[in-house]
Backbone as JSON, one array per atom type, in Angstrom:
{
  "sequence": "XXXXXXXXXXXXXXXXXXXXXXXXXXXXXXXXXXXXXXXXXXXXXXXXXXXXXXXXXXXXXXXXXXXXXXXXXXXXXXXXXXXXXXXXXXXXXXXXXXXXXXXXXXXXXXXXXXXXXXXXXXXXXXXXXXXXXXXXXXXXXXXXXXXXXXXXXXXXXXXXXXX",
  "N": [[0.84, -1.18, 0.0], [0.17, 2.45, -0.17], [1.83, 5.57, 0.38], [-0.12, 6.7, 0.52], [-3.43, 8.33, 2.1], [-6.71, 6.84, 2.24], [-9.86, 7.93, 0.9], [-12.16, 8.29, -0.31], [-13.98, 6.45, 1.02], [-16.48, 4.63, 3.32], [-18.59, 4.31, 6.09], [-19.39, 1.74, 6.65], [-17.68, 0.09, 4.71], [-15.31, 0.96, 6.01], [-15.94, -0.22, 9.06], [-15.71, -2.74, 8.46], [-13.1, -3.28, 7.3], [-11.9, -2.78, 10.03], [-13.33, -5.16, 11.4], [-12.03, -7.78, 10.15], [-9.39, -6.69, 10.84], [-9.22, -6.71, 13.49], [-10.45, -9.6, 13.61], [-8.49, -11.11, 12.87], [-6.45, -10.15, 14.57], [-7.04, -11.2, 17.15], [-7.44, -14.06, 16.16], [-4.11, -14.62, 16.12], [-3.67, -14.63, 18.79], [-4.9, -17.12, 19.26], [-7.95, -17.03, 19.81], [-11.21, -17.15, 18.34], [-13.77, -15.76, 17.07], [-16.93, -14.11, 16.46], [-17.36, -10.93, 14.6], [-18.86, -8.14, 14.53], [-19.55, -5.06, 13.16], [-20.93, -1.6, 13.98], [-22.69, 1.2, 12.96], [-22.18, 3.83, 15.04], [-23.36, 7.04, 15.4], [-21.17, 9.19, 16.02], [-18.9, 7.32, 15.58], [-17.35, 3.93, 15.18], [-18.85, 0.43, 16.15], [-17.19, -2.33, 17.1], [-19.07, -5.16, 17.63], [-17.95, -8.03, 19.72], [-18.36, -11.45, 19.75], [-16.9, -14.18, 21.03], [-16.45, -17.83, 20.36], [-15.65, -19.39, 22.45], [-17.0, -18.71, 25.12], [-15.19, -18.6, 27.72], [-13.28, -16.86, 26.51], [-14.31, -14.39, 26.62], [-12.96, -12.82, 29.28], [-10.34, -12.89, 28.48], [-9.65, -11.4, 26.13], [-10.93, -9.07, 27.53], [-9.34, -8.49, 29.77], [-7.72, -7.5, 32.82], [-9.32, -4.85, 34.37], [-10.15, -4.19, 32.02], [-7.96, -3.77, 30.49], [-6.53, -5.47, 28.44], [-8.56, -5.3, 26.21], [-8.42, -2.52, 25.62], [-6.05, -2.12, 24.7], [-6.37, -3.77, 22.06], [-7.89, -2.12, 21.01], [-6.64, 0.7, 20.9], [-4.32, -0.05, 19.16], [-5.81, -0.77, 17.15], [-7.01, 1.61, 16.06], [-5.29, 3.03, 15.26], [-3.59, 1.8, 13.27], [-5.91, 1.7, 11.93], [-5.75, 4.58, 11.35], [-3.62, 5.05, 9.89], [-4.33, 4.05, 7.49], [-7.1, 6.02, 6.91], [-7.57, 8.89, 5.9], [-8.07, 12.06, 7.96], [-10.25, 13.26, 7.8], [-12.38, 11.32, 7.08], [-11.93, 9.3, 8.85], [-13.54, 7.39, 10.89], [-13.81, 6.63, 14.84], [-13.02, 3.81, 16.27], [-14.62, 1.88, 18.79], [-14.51, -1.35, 20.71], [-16.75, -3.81, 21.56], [-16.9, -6.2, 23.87], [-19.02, -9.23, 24.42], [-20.87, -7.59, 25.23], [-20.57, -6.37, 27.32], [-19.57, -3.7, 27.18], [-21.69, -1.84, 26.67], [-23.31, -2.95, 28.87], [-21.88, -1.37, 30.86], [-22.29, 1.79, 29.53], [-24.76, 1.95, 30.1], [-24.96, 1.97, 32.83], [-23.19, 3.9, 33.48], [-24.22, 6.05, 32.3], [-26.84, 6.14, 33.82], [-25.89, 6.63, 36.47], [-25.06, 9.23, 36.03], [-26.96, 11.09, 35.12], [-28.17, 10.76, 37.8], [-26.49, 11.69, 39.12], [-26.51, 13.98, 37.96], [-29.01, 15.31, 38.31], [-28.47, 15.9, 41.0], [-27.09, 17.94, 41.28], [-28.46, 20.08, 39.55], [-30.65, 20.14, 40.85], [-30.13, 21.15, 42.93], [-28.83, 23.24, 42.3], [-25.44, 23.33, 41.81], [-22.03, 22.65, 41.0], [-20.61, 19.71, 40.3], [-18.01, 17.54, 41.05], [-16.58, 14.87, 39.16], [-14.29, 12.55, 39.88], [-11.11, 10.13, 39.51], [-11.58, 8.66, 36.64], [-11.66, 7.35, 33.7], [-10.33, 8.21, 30.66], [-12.19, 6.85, 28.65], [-14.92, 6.7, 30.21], [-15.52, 9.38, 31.02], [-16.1, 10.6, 28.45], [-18.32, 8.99, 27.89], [-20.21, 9.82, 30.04], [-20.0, 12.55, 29.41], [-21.64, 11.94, 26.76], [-23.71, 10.9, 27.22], [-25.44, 13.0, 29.36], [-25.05, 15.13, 26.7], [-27.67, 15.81, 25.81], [-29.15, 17.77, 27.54], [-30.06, 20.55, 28.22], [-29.82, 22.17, 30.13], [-27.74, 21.71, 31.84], [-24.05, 21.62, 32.29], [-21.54, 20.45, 31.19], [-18.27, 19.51, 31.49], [-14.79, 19.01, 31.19], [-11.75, 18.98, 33.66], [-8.43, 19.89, 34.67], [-5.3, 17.65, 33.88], [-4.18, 15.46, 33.26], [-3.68, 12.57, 36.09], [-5.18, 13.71, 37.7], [-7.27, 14.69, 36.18], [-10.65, 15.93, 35.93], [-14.26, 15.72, 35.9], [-16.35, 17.9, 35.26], [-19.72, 18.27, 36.2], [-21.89, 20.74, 36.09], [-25.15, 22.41, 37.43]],
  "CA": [[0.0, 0.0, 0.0], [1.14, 3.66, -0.58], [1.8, 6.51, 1.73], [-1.33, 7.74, 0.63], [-4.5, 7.82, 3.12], [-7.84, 6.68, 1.42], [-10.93, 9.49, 1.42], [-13.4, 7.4, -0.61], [-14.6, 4.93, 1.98], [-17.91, 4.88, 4.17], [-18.44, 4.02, 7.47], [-19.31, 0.18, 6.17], [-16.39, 0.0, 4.85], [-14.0, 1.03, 7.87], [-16.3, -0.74, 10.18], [-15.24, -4.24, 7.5], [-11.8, -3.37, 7.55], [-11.54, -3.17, 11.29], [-13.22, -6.47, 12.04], [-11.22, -8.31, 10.32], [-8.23, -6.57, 11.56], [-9.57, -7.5, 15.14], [-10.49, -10.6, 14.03], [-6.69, -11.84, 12.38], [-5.51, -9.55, 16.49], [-7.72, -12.28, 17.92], [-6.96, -15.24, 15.97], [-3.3, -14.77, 16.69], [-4.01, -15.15, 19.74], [-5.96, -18.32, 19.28], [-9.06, -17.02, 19.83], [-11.89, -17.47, 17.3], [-15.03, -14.87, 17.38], [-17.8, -13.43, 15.28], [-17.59, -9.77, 14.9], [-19.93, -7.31, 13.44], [-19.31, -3.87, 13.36], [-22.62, -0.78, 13.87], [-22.52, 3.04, 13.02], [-22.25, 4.67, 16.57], [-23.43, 8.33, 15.06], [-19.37, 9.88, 15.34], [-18.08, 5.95, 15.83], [-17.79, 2.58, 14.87], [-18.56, 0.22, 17.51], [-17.26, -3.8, 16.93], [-19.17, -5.91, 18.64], [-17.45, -9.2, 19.61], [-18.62, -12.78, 20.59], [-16.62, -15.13, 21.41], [-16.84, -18.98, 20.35], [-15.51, -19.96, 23.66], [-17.38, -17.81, 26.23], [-13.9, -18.02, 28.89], [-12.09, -15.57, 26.34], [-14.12, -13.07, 27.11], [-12.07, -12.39, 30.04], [-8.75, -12.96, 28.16], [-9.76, -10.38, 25.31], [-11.2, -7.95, 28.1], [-7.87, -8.54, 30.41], [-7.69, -7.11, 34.12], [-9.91, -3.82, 34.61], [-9.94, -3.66, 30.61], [-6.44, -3.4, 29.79], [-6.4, -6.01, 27.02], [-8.95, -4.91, 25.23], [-7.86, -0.52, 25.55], [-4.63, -2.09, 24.08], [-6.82, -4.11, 20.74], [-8.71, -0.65, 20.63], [-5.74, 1.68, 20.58], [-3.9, -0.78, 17.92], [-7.14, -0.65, 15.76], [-7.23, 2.77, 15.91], [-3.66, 3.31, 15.35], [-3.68, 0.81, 12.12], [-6.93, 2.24, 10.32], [-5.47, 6.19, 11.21], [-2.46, 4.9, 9.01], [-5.03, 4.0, 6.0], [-7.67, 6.71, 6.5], [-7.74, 10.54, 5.93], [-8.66, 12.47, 9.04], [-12.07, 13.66, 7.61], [-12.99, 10.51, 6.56], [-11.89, 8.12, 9.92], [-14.11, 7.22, 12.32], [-13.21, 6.21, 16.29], [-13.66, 2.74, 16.69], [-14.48, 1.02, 20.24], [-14.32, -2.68, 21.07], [-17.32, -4.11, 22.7], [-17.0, -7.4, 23.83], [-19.67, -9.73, 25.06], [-22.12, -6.49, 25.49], [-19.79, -5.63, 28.85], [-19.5, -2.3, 27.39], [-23.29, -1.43, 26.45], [-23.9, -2.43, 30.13], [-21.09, -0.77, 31.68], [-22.62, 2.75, 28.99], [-25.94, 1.75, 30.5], [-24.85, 2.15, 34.08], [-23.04, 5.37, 33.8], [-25.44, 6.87, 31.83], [-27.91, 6.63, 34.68], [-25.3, 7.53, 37.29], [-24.72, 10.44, 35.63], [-28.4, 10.92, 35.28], [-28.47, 10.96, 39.13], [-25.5, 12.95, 39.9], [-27.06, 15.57, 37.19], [-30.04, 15.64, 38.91], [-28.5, 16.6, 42.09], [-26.53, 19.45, 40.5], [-29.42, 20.88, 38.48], [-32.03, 20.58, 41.96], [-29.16, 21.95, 43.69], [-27.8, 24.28, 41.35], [-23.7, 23.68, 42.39], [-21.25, 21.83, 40.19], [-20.32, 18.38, 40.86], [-17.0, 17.07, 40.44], [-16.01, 13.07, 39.3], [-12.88, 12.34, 40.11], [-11.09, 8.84, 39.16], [-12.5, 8.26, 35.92], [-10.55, 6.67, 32.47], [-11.27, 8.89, 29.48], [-13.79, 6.59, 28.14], [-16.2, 7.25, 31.13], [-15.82, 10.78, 31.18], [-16.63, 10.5, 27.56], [-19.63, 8.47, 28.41], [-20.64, 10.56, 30.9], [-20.59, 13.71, 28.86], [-22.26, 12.22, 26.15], [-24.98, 10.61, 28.56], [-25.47, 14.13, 29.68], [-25.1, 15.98, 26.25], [-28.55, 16.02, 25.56], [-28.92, 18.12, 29.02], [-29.47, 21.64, 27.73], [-29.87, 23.39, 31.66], [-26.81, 21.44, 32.14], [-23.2, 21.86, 31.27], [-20.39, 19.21, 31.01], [-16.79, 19.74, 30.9], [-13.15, 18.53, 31.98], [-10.76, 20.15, 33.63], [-6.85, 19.54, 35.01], [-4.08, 17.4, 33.04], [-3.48, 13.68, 33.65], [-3.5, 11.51, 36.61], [-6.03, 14.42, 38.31], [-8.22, 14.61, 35.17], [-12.2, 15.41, 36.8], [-15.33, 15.9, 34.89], [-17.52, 18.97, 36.24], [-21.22, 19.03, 35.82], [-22.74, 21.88, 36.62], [-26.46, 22.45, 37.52]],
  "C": [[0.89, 1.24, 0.0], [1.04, 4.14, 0.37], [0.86, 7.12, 1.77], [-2.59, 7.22, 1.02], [-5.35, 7.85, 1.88], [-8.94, 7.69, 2.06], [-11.92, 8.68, 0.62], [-14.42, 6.72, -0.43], [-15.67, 5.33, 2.76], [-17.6, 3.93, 5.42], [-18.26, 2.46, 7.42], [-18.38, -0.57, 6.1], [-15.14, 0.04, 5.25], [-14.56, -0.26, 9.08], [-15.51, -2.33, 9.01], [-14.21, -4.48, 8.05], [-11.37, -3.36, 9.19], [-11.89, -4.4, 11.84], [-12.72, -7.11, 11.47], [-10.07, -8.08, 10.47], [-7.99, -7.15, 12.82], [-9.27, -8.97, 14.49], [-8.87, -11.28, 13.48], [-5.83, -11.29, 13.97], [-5.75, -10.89, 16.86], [-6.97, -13.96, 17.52], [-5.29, -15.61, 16.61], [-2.63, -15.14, 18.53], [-4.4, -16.51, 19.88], [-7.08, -18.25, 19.91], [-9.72, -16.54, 18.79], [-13.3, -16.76, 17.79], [-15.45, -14.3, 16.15], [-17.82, -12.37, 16.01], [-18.59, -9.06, 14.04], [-19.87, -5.94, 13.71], [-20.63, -2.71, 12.78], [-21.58, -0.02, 13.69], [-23.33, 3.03, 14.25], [-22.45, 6.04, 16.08], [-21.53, 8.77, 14.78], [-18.08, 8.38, 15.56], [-18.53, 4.65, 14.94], [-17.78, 1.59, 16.27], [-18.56, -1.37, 17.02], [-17.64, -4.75, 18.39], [-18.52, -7.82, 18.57], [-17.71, -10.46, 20.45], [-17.63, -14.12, 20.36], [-16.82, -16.77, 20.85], [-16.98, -19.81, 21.58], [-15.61, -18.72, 24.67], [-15.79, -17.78, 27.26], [-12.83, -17.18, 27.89], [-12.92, -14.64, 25.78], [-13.12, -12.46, 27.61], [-10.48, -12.21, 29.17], [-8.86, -11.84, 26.78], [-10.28, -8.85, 25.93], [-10.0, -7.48, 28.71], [-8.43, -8.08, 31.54], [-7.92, -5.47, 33.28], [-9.76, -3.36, 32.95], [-8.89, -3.72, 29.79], [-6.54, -4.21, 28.23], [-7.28, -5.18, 25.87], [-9.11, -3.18, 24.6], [-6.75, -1.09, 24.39], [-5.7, -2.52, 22.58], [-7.0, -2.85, 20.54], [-7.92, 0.39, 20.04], [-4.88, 1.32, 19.36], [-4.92, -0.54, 17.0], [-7.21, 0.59, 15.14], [-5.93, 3.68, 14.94], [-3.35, 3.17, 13.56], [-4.8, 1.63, 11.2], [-6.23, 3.85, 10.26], [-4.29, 6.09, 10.07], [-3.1, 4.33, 7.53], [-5.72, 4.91, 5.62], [-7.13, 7.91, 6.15], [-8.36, 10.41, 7.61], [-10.03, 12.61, 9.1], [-13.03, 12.22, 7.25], [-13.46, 8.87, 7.39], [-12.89, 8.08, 10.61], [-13.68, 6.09, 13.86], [-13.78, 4.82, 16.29], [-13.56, 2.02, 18.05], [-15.13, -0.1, 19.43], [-15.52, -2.89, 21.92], [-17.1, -5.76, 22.94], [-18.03, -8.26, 24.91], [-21.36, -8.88, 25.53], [-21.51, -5.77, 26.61], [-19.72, -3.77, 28.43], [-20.86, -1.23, 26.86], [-23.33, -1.43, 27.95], [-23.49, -1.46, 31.37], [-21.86, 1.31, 31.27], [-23.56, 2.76, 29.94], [-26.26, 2.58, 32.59], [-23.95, 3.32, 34.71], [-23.45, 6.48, 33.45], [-26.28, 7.03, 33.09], [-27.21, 6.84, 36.21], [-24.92, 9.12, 37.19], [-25.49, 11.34, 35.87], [-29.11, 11.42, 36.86], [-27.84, 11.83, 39.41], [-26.22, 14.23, 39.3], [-28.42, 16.17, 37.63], [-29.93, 16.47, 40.5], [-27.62, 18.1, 41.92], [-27.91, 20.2, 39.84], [-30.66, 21.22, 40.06], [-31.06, 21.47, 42.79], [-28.23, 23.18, 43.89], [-26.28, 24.65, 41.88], [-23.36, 22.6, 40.91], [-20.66, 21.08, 41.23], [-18.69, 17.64, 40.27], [-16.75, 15.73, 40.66], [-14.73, 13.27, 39.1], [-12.52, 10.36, 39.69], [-11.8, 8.13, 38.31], [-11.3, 8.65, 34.29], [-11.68, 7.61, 31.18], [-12.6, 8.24, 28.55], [-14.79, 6.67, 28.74], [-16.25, 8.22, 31.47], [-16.26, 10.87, 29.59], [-17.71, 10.12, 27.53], [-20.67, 9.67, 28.82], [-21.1, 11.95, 30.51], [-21.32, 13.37, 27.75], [-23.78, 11.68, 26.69], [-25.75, 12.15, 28.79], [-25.76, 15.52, 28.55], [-26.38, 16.73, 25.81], [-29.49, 17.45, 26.69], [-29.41, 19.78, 28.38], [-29.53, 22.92, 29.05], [-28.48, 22.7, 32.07], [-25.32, 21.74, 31.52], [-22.42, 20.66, 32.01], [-18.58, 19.24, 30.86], [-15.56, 18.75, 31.88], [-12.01, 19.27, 32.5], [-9.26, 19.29, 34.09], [-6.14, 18.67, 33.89], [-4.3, 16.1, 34.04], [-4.17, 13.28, 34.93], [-5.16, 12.49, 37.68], [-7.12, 15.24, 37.74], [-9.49, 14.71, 35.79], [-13.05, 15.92, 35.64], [-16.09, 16.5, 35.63], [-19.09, 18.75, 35.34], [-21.72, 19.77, 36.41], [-24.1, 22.44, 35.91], [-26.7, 24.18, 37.22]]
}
């Protein structure tokens, strides 16, 4: 292939090319799964099952890790085929773990934003991995008495909502 990114392509067609990128990650591994990749509005989102339900765990890893690392490789790999205007972000779901994990900080959020907005103060989350402050603000974006933001640098990274 050339040094030159492709601009032609549709979401279809990225979401393709990433599952079977995953799935040849996976196989090397020696694990064997059906993927299928949706349009997430500004994403692609591959969902992945398993043949042998116990590698879930070994494609999720401890508190995620394995599967941040497939994600960031995937990401990494198609940014080196697409254009910028033309990529879209792809997350990893595997098993549904990260629908229910969306599911359940969506309606924490939901709560906390409720006590900011009856309360009218800003609320600060602390200890929280850029994909659940991502979550969280887009959980929230719909919000329009609410606002959403991030503030500090690294390891002390918080997510303000304010009522």
């Amino acid at each position: 292939m050339s040094d030159e990114t492709m601009t032609d392509v549709n979401e279809q067609e990225q979401g393709e090319l990433a599952a079977n990128f995953l799935s040849k990650m996976l196989s090397f591994s020696g694990i064997e799964a059906t993927i299928t990749a949706s349009d997430e509005n500004d994403s692609i989102r591959l969902n992945v099952t398993p043949n042998d339900s116990e590698d879930i765990g070994l494609i999720v890893g401890v508190q995620g890790r394995t599967r941040n690392s497939y994600q960031l490789l995937l990401n990494r790999m198609l940014g080196k085929i697409f254009d910028r205007e033309s990529l879209k972000r792809v997350s990893i779901d595997v098993g549904g773990l990260i629908e229910e994990r969306e599911e359940r900080l969506g309606a924490m959020a939901k709560r906390i934003a409720e006590s900011a907005r009856s309360q009218q103060m800003q609320i600060e989350l602390t200890g929280m991995n850029p994909a659940d402050r991502r979550m969280v603000h887009m959980a929230l974006s719909n919000e329009s008495d609410l606002q959403t933001y991030s503030t500090n640098e690294g390891i002390a990274r918080r997510l303000v909502i304010v009522g």
